[in-house]
N, C-alpha and C positions, 0 to 999 in steps of 0.2 A: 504494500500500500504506500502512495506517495506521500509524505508526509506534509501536515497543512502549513508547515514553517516553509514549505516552496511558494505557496498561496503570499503568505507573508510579504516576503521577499519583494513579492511582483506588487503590492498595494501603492496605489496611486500616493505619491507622493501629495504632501496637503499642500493647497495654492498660495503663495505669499504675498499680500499686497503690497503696494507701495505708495504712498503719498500722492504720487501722479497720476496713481493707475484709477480708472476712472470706475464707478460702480455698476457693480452687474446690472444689465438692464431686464428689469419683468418680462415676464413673457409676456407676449400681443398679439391678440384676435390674429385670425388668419385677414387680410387684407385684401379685398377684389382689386384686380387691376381692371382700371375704366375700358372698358369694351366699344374698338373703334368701329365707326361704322363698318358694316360687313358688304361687300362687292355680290352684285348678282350672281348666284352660280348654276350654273348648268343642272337640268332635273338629274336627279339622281334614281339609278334602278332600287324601285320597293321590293322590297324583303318583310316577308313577314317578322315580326314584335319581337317572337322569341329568339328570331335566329340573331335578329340586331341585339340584344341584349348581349345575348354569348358573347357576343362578338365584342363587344365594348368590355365586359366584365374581363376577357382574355388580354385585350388590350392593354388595359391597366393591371393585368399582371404582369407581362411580361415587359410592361416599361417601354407600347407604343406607346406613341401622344395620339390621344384623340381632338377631333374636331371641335371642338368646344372650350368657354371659356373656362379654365381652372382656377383657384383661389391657391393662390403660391403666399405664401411670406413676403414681404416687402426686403430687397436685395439689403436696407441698412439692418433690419432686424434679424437677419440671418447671420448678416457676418457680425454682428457684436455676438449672437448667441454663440456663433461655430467657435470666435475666439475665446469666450468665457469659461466652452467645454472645453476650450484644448481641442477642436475634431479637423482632422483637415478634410477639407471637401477638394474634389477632383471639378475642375472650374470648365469640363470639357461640358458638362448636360445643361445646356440655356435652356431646354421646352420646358423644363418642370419636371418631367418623367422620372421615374427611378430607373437605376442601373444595378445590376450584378458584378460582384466581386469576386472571382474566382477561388483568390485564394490572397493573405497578407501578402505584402510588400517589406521589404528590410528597407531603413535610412542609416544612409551612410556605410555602403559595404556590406562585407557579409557579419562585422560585428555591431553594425546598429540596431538600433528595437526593430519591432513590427508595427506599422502604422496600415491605417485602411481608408481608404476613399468611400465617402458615406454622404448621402442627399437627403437635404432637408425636406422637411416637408409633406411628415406622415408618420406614422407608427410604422418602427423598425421591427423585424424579425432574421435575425440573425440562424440560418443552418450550418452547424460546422459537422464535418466526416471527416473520419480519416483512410475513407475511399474515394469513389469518385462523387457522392455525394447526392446520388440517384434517389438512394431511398428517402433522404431528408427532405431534398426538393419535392420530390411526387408527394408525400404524406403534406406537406405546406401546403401544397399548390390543391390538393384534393380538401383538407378542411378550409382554404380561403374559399372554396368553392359554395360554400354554405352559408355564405355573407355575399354572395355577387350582389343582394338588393342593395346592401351599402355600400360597395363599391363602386357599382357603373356612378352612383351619384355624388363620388367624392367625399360621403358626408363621412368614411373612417380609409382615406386612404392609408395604404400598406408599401414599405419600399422591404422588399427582401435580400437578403447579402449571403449567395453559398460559398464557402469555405472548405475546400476539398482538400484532403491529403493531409489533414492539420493531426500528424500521430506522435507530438511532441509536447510537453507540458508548458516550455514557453511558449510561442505563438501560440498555446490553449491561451495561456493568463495575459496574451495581449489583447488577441478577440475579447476575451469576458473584460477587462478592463475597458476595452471601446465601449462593448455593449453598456456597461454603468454610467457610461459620460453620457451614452445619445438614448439612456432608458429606453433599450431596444430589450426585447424577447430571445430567451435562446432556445433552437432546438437542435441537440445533437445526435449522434449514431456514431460512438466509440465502440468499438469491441473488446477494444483493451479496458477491464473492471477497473483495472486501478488510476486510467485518466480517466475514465467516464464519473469515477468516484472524486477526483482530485475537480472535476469540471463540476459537480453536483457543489461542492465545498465551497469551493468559489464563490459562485453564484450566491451562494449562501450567505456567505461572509459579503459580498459587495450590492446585494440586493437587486440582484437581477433574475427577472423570473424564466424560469427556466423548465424543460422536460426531455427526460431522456425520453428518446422514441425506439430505442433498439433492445436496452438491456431487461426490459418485464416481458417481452415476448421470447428473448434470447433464456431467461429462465424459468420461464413455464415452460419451453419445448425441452431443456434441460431435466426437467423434473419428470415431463412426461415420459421424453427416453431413457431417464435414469442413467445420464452420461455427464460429462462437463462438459462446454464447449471450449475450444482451441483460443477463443480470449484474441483471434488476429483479424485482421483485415481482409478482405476477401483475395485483393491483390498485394498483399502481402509477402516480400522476397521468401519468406519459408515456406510458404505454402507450394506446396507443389503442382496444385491441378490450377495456378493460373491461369494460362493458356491449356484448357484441357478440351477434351473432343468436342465437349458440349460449342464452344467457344469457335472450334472450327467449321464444328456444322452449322453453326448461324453464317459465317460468313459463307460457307458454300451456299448457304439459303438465299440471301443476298444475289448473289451474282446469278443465282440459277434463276430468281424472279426477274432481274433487270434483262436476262435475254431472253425470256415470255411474257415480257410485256405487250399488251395491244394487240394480242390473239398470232406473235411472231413464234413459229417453230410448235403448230400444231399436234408434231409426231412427238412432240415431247412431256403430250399431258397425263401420258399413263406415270412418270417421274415426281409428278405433283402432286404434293401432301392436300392442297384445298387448292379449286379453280372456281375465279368469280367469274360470273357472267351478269352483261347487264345492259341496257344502252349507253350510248355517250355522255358522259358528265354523273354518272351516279357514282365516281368515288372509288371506280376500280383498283387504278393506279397508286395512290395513296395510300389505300386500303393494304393491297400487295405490298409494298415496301414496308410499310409499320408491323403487317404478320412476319414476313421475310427478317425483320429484327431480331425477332422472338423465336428463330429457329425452323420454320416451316417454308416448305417451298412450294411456293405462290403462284398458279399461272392465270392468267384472263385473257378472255374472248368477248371482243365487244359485241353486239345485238347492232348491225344495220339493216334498214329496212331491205326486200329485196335481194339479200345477199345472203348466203347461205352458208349455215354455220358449219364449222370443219365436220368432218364423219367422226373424228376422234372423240369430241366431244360426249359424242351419246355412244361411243365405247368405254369407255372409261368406268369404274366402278361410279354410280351417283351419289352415294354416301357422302362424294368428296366436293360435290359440284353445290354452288351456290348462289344463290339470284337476287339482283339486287334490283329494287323501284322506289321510283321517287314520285312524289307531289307534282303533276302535270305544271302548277304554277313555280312551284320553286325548281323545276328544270328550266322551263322557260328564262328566268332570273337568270339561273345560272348559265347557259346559253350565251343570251344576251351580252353579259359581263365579258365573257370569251370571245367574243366575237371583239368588241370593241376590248378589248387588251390586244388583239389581233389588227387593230387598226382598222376595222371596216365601219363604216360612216352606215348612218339610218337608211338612209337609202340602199345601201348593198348591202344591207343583211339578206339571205338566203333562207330559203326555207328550214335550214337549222335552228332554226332560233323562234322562228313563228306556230303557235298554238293548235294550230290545225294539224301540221307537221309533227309536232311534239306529242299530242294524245294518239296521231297515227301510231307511231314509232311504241310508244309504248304499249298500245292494247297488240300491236306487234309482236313486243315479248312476252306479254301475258298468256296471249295463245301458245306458244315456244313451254310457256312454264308449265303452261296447265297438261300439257303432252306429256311433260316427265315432272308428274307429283311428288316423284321424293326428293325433285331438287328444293331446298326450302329456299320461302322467299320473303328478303327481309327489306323493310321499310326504310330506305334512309335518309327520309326528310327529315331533319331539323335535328341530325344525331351527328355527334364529333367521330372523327375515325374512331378513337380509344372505343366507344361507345358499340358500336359496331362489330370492333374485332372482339370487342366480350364476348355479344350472340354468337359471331361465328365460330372462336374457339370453346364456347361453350356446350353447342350443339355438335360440334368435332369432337371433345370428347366425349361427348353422351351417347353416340354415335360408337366412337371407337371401344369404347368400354362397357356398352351396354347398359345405359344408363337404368336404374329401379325407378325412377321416377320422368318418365316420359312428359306428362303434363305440365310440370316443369319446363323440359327443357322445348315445346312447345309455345314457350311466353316469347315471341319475340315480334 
C-alpha cells in the first residue's frame, strides 16, 4: 500500500499574498454576450425533434460548437479567476467549447511538475486510466447521457478531461491537485489497488469528489470466481496476451469488411460473420466498420431498384443476413443532405432524393425481405450506430447460441 505521507508530499502549497497583490475577485453570474444581428441564412433541411436533439446533446459533448448563442464568462473574469487558481488554460479554444486532454504535460523538461490545459466554463469531470482510457470515457459519456435535457440547453454545461496511461503516483497527485483548484469530479479505472487506493486518499484528503468505476466490479467478479485478479493494466508490458489473437482477428475483421464494402466481392459472403443489407443511406457502411471493430467480419449488399441482388446472397446461411429500413421521410433528409455535400444545386437533384423514388425503393426491399422471413428487419430511424449494432449483435448471438428466451430477442 502506498503510503498517505506520498499524498502529503504533493499538497498544494498555501498561497502567499503580498501587499500588491490584489484580492480574489467573487465569483460572477455567467455573463451573455450581446447577440449581433444575425444575417439571413439559407432554409435549412428538417429533421425530425428527436434526431436534432441527439445531435446537439453529442455536440456538446464532444466539444462541437453549436449554432447558437452560448453564455461564456466574461474574458476579465476568467482570467482573474484562472490566475487566483493557479490553472493554466491552453488560449488555443476562442468558440467556448470544451476540449480533451489526453494525457498531463511536464514544464520544464522531463524534471518539471505536470500541468494540464483546462477551459472555463462549466463543471469539470476529470477520467484518469492507466490504459487507454476507453472504459472511463464510455461509462462518462453513457451516464452524461441521462442529462442531455440539461445539456442541449446549456443550463449544467460539462467540459470533460481523459487522462490515459497515468500508472504513476505522481502525475496521479498532479491531476487530483488540478482537479481541487478547478473543483472538477474525478473518475478513475486503476487496476493497480494500491494507486486506485493512494487516488481514493487523495481525493479525500483534498476534497474532490471522486468514484472508482473499475475496482467494485473488479471484486465482485473476484469473489465470484474465487480468484485474485492480476492488479495490471490491460496493456501492460507483463502481461502477455497484449497483442493476443483476439486482437488480431479484429484487425483481420477490419480489413476483410473494408474490401466488402458496397456489395464489392460477392463470392466472399459465405467468409462473413453478419451481412447487412438494405437500401442506400440506411447506415450500412458505418454500421460494418463499428461491428468490424468488435471483431466480426462485416459484409453488405446495397438494395437498388431494378438491379438484382448477387445469387450468393440467398446462398448463404440467413441466420447471418440482416435488413435494415428507414422512415420514408428521414431517408428523404438524408438523401437530400448527400446530394448537396455532393454539390448538386435544387434543381439537379435526381430522383434519388425525391419521395416518390424513395417509398419506390423501399416497398422494393420490403418485398426482397418478406421473400426471406428469417432475414430480420430492423428499424433505423432515429437510432445511433452503437444502438443498432446492440440489436444486431444481440440477435447474432441468440441466434448462435440458441437463445431460451426468443421473445426477447425478438424486441427490436
Amino acid at each position: 500500500m502506498i503510503s498517505l505521507s506520498i499524498i502529503q508530499r504533493h499538497s498544494p502549497a498555501p498561497s502567499i499574498s503580498s501587499p500588491n497583490q490584489s484580492k480574489p475577485i467573487p465569483s460572477s453570474p455567467l455573463v451573455s454576450q450581446p447577440s449581433s444581428p444575425r444575417e439571413p441564412k439559407a432554409d435549412r433541411i428538417k429533421t425530425s425533434p428527436q434526431l436534432n436533439r441527439w445531435s446537439r446533446a453529442r455536440a456538446i459533448r464532444s466539444g462541437r460548437k453549436l449554432d447558437r448563442p452560448i453564455q461564456q464568462l466574461s474574458a476579465e473574469v476568467q482570467n482573474s479567476a484562472n490566475s487566483a487558481l493557479g490553472i493554466i488554460v491552453k488560449d488555443d479554444n476562442t468558440d467556448g467549447t470544451e476540449f480533451q486532454t489526453s494525457s498531463p504535460r511536464k514544464e520544464g523538461g522531463s524534471n518539471g511538475r505536470f500541468v494540464t490545459d483546462v477551459a472555463a466554463g462549466g463543471k469539470a469531470i476529470y477520467m484518469v486510466s492507466d490504459g487507454t482510457g476507453w472504459t472511463a470515457e464510455h461509462l462518462v459519456q453513457a451516464a452524461l447521457g441521462q442529462f442531455d435535457y440539461c445539456l442541449v440547453d446549456r443550463v449544467c454545461p460539462v467540459n470533460t478531461h481523459l487522462f490515459s496511461g497515468i500508472d504513476d503516483v505522481e502525475p496521479l497527485m498532479e491531476i487530483i491537485k488540478q482537479a481541487a483548484k478547478e473543483g472538477a469530479m474525478l473518475v478513475y479505472t486503476l487496476a493497480d489497488p494500491s494507486i486506485a487506493e493512494t487516488a481514493r486518499q487523495a481525493c479525500e484528503l483534498w476534497g474532490v469528489t471522486c468514484t472508482d468505476a473499475l475496482s467494485p466490479v473488479t471484486e465482485a467478479i473476484a469473489s465470484h470466481l474465487g480468484v485474485s485478479p492480476s492488479g495490471l493494466p490491460r496493456w501492460a508490458p507483463g502481461r502477455e496476451n497484449s497483442l493476443s489473437e483476439e486482437y488480431f482477428r479484429r484487425i483481420e475483421a477490419i480489413e476483410f469488411t473494408i474490401k466488402q464494402d458496397d456489395g464489392a466481392l460477392p463470392q466472399n459472403l459465405t467468409k462473413a460473420d453478419i451481412i447487412l443489407t438494405g437500401v442506400s443511406r440506411t447506415g450500412k457502411t458505418p454500421l460494418s466498420i463499428y461491428l468490424s471493430q468488435k471483431g466480426y467480419k462485416v459484409a453488405n449488399v446495397p438494395i437498388v431498384m431494378d438491379v438484382k441482388l448477387p445469387r450468393s446472397l440467398f446462398e448463404v446461411d440467413p441466420e447471418k443476413v440482416f435488413a435494415l429500413t428507414i422512415n420514408p421521410v428521414v431517408l428523404q433528409t438524408i438523401r437530400k443532405a448527400r446530394a448537396k455535400s455532393l454539390g448538386f444545386e435544387d434543381e439537379n437533384w435526381s430522383s434519388y432524393s425525391e419521395m416518390d423514388h424513395v417509398k419506390a425503393e423501399l416497398e422494393f426491399s420490403r418485398n426482397i425481405f418478406q421473400q426471406n422471413p428469417i432475414w430480420p428487419v430492423i428499424e433505423v430511424s432515429g437510432k445511433a450506430i452503437e444502438e443498432t449494432a446492440a440489436i444486431v449483435l444481440r440477435l447474432y448471438h441468440d441466434r448462435k447460441n440458441r437463445c431460451s428466451m426468443p421473445r426477447i430477442s425478438k424486441r427490436y
